[in-house]
PDB file of N, CA, C and O in Angstrom, chain B, residues numbered from 101:
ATOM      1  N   UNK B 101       0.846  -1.172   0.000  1.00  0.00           N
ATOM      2  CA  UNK B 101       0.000   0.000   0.000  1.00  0.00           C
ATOM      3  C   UNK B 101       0.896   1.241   0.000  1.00  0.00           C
ATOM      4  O   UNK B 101       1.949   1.143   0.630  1.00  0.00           O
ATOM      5  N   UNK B 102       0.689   2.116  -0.470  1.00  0.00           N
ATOM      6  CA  UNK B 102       1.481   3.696  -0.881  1.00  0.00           C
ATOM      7  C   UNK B 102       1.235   4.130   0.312  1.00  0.00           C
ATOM      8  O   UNK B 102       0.392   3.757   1.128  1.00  0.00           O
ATOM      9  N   UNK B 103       2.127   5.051   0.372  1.00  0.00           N
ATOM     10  CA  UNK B 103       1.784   6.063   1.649  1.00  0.00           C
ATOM     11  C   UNK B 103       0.388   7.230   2.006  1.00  0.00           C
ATOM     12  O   UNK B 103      -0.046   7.679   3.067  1.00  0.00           O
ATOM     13  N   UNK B 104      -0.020   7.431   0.546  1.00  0.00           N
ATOM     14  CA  UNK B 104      -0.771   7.974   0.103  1.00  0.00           C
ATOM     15  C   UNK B 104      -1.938   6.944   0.597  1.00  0.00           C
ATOM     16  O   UNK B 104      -2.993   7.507   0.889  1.00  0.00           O
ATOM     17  N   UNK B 105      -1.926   6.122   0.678  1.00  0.00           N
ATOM     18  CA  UNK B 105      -3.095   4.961   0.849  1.00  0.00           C
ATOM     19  C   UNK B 105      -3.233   4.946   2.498  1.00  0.00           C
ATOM     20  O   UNK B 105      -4.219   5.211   3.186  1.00  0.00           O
ATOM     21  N   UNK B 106      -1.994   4.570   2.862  1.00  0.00           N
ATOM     22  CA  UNK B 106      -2.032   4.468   4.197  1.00  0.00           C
ATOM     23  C   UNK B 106      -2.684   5.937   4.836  1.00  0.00           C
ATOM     24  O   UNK B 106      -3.850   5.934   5.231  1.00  0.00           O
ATOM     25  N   UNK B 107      -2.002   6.960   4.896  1.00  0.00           N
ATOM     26  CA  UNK B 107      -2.445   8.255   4.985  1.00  0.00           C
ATOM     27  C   UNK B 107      -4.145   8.001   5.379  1.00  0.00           C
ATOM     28  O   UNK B 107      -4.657   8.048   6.497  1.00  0.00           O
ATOM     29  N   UNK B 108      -4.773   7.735   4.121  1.00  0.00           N
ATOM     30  CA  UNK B 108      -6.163   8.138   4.025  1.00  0.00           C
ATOM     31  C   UNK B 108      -6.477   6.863   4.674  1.00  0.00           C
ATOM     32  O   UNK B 108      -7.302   7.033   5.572  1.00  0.00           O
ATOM     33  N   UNK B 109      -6.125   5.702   4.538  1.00  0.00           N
ATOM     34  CA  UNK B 109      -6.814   4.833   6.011  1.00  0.00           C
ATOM     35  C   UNK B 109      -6.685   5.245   7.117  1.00  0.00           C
ATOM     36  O   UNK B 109      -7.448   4.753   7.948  1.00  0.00           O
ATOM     37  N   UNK B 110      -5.867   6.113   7.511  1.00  0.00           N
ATOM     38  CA  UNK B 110      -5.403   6.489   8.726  1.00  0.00           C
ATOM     39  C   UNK B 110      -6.592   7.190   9.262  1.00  0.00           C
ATOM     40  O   UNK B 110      -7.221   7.041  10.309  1.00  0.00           O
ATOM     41  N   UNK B 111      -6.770   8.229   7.968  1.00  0.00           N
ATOM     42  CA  UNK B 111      -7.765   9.570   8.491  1.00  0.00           C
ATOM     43  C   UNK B 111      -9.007   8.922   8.559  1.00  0.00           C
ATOM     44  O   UNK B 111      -9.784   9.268   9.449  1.00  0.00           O
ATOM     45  N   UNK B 112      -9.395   7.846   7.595  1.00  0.00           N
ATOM     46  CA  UNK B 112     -10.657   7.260   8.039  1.00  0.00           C
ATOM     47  C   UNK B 112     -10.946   6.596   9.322  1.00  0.00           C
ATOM     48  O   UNK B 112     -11.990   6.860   9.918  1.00  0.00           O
ATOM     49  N   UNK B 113     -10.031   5.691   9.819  1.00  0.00           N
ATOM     50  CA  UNK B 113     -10.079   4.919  10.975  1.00  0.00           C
ATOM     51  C   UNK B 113     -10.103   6.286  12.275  1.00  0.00           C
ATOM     52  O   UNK B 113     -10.800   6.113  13.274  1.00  0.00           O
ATOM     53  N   UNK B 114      -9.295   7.566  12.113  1.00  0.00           N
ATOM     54  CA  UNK B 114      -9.874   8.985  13.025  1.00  0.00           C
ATOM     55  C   UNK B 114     -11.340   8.910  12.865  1.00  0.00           C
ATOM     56  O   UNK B 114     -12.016   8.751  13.881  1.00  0.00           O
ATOM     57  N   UNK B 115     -11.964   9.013  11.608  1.00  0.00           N
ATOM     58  CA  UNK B 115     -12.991   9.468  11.544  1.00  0.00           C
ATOM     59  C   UNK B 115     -13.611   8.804  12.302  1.00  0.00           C
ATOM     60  O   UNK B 115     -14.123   9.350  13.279  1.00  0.00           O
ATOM     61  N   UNK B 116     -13.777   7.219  12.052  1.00  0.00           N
ATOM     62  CA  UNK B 116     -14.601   6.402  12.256  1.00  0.00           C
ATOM     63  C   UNK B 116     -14.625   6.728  14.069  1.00  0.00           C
ATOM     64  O   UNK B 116     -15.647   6.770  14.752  1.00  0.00           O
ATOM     65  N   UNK B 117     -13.204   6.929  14.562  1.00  0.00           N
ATOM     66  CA  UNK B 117     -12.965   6.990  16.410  1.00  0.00           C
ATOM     67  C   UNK B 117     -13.728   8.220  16.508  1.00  0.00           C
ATOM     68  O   UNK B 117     -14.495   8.224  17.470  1.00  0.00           O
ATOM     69  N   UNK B 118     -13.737   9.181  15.847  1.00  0.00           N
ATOM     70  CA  UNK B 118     -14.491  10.834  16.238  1.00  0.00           C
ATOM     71  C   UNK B 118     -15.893  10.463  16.670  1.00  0.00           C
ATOM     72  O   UNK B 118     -16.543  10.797  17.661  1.00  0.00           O
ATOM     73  N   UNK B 119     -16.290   9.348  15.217  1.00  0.00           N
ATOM     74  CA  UNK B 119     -18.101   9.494  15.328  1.00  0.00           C
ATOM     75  C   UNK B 119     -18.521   8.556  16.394  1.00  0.00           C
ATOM     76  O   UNK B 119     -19.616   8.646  16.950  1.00  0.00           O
ATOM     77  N   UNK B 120     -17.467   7.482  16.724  1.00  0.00           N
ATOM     78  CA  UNK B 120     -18.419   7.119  17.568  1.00  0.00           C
ATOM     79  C   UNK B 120     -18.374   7.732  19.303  1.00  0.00           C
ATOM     80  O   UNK B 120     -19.318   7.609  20.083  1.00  0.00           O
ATOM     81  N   UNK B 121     -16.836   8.501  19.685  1.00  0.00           N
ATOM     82  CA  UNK B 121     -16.967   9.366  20.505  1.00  0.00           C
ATOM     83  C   UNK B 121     -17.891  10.371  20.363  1.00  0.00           C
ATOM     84  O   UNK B 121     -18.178  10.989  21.388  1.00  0.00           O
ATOM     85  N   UNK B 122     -18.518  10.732  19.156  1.00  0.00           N
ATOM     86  CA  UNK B 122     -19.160  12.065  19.339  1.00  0.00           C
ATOM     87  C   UNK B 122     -20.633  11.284  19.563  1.00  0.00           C
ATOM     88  O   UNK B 122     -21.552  11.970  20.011  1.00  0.00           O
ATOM     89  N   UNK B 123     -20.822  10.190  19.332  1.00  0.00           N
ATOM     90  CA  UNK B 123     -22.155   9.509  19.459  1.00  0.00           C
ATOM     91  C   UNK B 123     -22.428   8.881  21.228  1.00  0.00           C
ATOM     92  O   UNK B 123     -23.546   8.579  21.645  1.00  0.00           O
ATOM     93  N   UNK B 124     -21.368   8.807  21.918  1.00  0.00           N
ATOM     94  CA  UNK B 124     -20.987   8.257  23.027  1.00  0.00           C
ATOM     95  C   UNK B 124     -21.220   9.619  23.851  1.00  0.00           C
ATOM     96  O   UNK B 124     -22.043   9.740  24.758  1.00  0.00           O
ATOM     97  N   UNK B 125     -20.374  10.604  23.389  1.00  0.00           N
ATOM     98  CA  UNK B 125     -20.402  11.588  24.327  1.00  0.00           C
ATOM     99  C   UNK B 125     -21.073  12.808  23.836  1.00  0.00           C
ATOM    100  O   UNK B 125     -21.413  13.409  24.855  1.00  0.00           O
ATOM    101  N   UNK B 126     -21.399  13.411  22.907  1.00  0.00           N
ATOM    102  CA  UNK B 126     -21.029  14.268  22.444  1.00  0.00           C
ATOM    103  C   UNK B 126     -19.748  15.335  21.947  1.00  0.00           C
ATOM    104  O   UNK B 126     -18.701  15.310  22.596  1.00  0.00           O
ATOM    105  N   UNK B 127     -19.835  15.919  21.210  1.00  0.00           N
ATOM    106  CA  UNK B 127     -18.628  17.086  21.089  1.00  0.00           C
ATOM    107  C   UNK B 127     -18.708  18.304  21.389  1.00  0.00           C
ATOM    108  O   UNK B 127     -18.875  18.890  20.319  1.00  0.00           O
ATOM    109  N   UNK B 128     -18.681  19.239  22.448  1.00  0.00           N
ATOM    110  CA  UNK B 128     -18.549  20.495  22.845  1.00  0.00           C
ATOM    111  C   UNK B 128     -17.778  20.943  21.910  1.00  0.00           C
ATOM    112  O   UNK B 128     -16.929  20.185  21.441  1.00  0.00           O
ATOM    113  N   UNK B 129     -17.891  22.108  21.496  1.00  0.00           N
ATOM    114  CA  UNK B 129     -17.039  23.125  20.636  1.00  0.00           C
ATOM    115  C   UNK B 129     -15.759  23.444  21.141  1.00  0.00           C
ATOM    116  O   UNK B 129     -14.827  23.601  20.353  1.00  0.00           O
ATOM    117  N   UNK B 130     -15.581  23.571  22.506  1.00  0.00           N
ATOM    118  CA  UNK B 130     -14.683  23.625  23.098  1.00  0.00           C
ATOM    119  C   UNK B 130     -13.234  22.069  22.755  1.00  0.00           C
ATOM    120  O   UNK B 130     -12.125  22.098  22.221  1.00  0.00           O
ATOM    121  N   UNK B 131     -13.991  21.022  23.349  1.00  0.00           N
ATOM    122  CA  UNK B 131     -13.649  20.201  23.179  1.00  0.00           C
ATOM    123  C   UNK B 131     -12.743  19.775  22.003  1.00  0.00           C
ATOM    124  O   UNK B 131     -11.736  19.075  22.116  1.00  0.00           O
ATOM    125  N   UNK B 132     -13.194  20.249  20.959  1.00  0.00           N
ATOM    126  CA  UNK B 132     -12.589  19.945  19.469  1.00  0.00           C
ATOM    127  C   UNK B 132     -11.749  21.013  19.279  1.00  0.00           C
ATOM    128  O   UNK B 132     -10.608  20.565  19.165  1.00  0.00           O
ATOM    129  N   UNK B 133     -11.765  22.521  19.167  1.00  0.00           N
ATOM    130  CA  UNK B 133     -10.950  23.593  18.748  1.00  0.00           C
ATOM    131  C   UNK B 133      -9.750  23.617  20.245  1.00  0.00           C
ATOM    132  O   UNK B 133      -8.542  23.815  20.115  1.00  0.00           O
ATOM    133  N   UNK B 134     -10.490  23.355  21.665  1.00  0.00           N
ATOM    134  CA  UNK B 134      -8.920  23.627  22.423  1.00  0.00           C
ATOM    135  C   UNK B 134      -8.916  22.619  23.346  1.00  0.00           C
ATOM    136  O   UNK B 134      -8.220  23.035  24.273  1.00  0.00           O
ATOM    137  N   UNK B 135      -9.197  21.838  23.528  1.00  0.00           N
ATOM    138  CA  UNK B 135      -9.424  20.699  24.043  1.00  0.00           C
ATOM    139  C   UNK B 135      -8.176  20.412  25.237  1.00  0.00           C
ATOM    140  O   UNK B 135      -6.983  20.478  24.940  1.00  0.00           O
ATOM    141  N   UNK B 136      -8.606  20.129  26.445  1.00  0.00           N
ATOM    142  CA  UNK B 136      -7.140  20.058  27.232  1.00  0.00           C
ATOM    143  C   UNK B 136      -6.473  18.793  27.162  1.00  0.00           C
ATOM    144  O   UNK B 136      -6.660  17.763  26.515  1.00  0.00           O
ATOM    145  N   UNK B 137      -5.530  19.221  28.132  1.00  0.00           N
ATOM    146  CA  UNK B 137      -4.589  17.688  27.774  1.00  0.00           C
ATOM    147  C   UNK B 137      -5.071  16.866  28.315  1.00  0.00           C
ATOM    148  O   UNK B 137      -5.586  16.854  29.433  1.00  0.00           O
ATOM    149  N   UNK B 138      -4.908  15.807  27.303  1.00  0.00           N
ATOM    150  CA  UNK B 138      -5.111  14.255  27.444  1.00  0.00           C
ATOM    151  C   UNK B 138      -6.803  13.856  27.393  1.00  0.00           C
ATOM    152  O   UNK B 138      -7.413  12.808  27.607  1.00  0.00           O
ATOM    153  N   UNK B 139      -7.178  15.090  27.042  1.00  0.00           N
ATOM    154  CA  UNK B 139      -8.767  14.840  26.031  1.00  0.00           C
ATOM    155  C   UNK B 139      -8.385  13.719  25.172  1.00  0.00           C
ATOM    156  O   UNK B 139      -7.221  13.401  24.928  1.00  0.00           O
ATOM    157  N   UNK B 140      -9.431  13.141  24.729  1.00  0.00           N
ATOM    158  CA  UNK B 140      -9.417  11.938  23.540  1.00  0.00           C
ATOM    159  C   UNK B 140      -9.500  12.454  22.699  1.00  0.00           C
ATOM    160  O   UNK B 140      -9.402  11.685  21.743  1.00  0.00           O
ATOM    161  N   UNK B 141      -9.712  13.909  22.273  1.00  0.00           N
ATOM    162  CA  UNK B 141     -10.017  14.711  21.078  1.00  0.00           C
ATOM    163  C   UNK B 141      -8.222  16.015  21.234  1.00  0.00           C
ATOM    164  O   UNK B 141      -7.966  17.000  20.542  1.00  0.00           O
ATOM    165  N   UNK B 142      -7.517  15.497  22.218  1.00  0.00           N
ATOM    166  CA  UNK B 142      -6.334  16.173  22.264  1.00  0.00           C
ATOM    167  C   UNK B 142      -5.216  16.268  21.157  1.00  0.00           C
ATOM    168  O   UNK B 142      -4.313  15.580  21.634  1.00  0.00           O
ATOM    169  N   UNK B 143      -4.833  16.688  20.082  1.00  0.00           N
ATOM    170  CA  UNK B 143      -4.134  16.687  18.688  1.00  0.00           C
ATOM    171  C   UNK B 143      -4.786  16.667  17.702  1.00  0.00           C
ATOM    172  O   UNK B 143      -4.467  17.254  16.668  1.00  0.00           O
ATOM    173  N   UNK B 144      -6.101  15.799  17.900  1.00  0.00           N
ATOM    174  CA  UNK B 144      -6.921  15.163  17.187  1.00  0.00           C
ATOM    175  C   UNK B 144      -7.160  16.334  15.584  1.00  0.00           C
ATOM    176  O   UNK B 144      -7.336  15.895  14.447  1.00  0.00           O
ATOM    177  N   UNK B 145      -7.107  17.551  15.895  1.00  0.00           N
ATOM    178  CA  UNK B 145      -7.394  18.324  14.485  1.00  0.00           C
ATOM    179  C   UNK B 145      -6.303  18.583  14.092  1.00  0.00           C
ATOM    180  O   UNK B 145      -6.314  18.685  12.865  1.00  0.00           O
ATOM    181  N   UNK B 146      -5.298  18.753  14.542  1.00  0.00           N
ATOM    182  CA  UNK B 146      -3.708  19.159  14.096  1.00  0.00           C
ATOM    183  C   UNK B 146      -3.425  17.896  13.289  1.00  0.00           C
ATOM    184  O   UNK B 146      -3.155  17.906  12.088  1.00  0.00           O
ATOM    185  N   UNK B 147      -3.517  16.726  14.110  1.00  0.00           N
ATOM    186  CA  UNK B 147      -2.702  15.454  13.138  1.00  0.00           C
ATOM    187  C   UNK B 147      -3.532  15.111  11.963  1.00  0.00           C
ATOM    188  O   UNK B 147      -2.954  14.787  10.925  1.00  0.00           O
ATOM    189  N   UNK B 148      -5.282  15.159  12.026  1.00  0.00           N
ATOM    190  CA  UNK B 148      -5.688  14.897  10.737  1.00  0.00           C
ATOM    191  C   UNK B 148      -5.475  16.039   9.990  1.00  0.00           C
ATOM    192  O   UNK B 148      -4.994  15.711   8.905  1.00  0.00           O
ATOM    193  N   UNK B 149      -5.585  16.963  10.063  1.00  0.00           N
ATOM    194  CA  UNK B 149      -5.170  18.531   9.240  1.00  0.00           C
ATOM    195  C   UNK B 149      -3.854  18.015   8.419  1.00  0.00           C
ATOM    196  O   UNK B 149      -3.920  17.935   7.193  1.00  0.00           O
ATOM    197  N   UNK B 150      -2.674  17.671   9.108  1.00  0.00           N
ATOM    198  CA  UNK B 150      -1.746  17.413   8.716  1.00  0.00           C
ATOM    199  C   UNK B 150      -1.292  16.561   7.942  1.00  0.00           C
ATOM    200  O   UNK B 150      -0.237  16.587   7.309  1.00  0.00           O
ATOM    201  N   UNK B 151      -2.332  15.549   7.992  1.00  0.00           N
ATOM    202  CA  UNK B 151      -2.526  14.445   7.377  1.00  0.00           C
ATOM    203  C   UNK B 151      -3.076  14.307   5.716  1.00  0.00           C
ATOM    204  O   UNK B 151      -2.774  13.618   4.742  1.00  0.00           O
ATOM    205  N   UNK B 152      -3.840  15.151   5.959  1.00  0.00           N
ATOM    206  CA  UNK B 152      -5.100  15.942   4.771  1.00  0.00           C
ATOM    207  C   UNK B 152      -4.389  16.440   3.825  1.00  0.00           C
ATOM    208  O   UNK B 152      -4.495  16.237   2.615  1.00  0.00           O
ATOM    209  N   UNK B 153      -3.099  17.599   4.813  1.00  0.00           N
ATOM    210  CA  UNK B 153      -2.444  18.527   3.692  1.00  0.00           C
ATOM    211  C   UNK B 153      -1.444  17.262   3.083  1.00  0.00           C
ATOM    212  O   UNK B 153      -1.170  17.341   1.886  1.00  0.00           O
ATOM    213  N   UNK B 154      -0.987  16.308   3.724  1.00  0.00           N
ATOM    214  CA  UNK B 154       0.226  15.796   3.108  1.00  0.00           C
ATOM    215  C   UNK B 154      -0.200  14.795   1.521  1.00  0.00           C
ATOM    216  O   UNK B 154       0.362  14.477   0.473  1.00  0.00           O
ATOM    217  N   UNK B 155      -1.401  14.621   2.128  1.00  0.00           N
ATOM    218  CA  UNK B 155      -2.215  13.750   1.006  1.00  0.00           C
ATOM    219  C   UNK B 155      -2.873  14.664  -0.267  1.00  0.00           C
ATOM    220  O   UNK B 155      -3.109  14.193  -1.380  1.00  0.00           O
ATOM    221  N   UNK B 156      -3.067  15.780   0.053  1.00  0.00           N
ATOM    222  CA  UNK B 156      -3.190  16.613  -0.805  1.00  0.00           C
ATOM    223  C   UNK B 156      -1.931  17.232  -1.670  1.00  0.00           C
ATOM    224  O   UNK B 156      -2.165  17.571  -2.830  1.00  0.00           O
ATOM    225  N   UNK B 157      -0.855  17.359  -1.239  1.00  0.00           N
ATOM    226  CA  UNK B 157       0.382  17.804  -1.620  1.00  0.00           C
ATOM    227  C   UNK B 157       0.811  16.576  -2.528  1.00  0.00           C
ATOM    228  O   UNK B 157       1.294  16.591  -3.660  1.00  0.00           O
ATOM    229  N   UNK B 158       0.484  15.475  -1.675  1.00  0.00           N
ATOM    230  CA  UNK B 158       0.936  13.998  -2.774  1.00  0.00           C
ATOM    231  C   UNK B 158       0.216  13.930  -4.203  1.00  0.00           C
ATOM    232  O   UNK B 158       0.732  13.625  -5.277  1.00  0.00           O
ATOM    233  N   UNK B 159      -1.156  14.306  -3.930  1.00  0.00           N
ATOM    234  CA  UNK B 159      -2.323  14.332  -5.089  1.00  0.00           C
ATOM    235  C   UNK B 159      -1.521  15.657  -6.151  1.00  0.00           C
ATOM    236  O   UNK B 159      -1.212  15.489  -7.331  1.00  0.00           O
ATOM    237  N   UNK B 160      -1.361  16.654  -5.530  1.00  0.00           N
ATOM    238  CA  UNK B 160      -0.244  17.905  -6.492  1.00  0.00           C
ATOM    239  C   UNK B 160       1.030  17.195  -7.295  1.00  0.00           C
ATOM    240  O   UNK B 160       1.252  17.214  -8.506  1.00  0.00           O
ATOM    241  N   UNK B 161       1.756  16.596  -6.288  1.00  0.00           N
ATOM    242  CA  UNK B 161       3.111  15.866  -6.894  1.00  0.00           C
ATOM    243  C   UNK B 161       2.801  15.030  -8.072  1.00  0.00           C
ATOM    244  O   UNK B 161       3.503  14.968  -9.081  1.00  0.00           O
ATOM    245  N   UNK B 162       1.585  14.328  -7.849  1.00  0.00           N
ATOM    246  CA  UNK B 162       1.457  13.407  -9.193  1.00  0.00           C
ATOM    247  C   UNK B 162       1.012  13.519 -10.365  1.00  0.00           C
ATOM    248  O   UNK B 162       1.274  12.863 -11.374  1.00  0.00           O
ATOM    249  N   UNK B 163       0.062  14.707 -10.139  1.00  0.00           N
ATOM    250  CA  UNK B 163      -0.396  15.315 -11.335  1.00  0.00           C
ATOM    251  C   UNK B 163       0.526  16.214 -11.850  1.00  0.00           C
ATOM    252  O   UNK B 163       0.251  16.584 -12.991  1.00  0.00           O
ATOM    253  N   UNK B 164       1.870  16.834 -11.204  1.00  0.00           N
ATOM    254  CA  UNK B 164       2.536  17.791 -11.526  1.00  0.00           C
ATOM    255  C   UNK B 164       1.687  19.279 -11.111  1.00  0.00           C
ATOM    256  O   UNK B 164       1.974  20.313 -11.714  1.00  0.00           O
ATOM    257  N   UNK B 165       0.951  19.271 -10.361  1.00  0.00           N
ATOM    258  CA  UNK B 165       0.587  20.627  -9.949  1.00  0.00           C
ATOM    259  C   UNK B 165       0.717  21.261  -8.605  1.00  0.00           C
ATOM    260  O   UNK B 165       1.380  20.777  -7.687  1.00  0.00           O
ATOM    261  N   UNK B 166      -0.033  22.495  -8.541  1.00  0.00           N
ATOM    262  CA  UNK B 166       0.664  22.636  -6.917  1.00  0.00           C
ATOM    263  C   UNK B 166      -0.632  22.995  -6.517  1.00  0.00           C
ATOM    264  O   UNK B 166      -1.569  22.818  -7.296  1.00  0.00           O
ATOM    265  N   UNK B 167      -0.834  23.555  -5.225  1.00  0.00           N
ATOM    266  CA  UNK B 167      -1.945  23.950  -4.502  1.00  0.00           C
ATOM    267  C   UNK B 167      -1.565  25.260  -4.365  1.00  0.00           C
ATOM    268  O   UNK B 167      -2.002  25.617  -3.271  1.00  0.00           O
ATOM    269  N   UNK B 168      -0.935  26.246  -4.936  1.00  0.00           N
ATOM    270  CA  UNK B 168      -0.127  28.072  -4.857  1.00  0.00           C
ATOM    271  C   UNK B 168      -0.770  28.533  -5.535  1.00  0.00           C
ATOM    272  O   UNK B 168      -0.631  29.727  -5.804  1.00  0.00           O
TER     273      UNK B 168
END
């Protein structure tokens, strides 16, 4: 599997952990944008964000284009 592959299983298997925490608990607004430490939702938008852009940057590299 490409990295590119892995990547987006990654972000799905987040997803899949978000919905069923958000179905378990709900999500406060708080919770998701500043969430304190050692929340289950703690990194949680930084690493998929990061994740998103790298897979998007890969999708640029292959077509030869950029996102600028």
């Amino acid at each position: 599997m490409s990295e590119k592959q892995e990547l987006i299983k990654k972000m799905l298997e987040m997803q899949k952990k978000f919905i069923e925490y958000e179905h378990e608990h709900g999500v406060d607004p708080k919770d998701y944008y500043v969430p304190e430490s050692g929340h289950p939702l703690d990194h949680y938008r930084q690493e998929y964000m990061d994740m998103a852009m790298k897979v998007v940057d890969m999708a640029h590299a292959e077509r030869g284009s950029s996102r600028n």
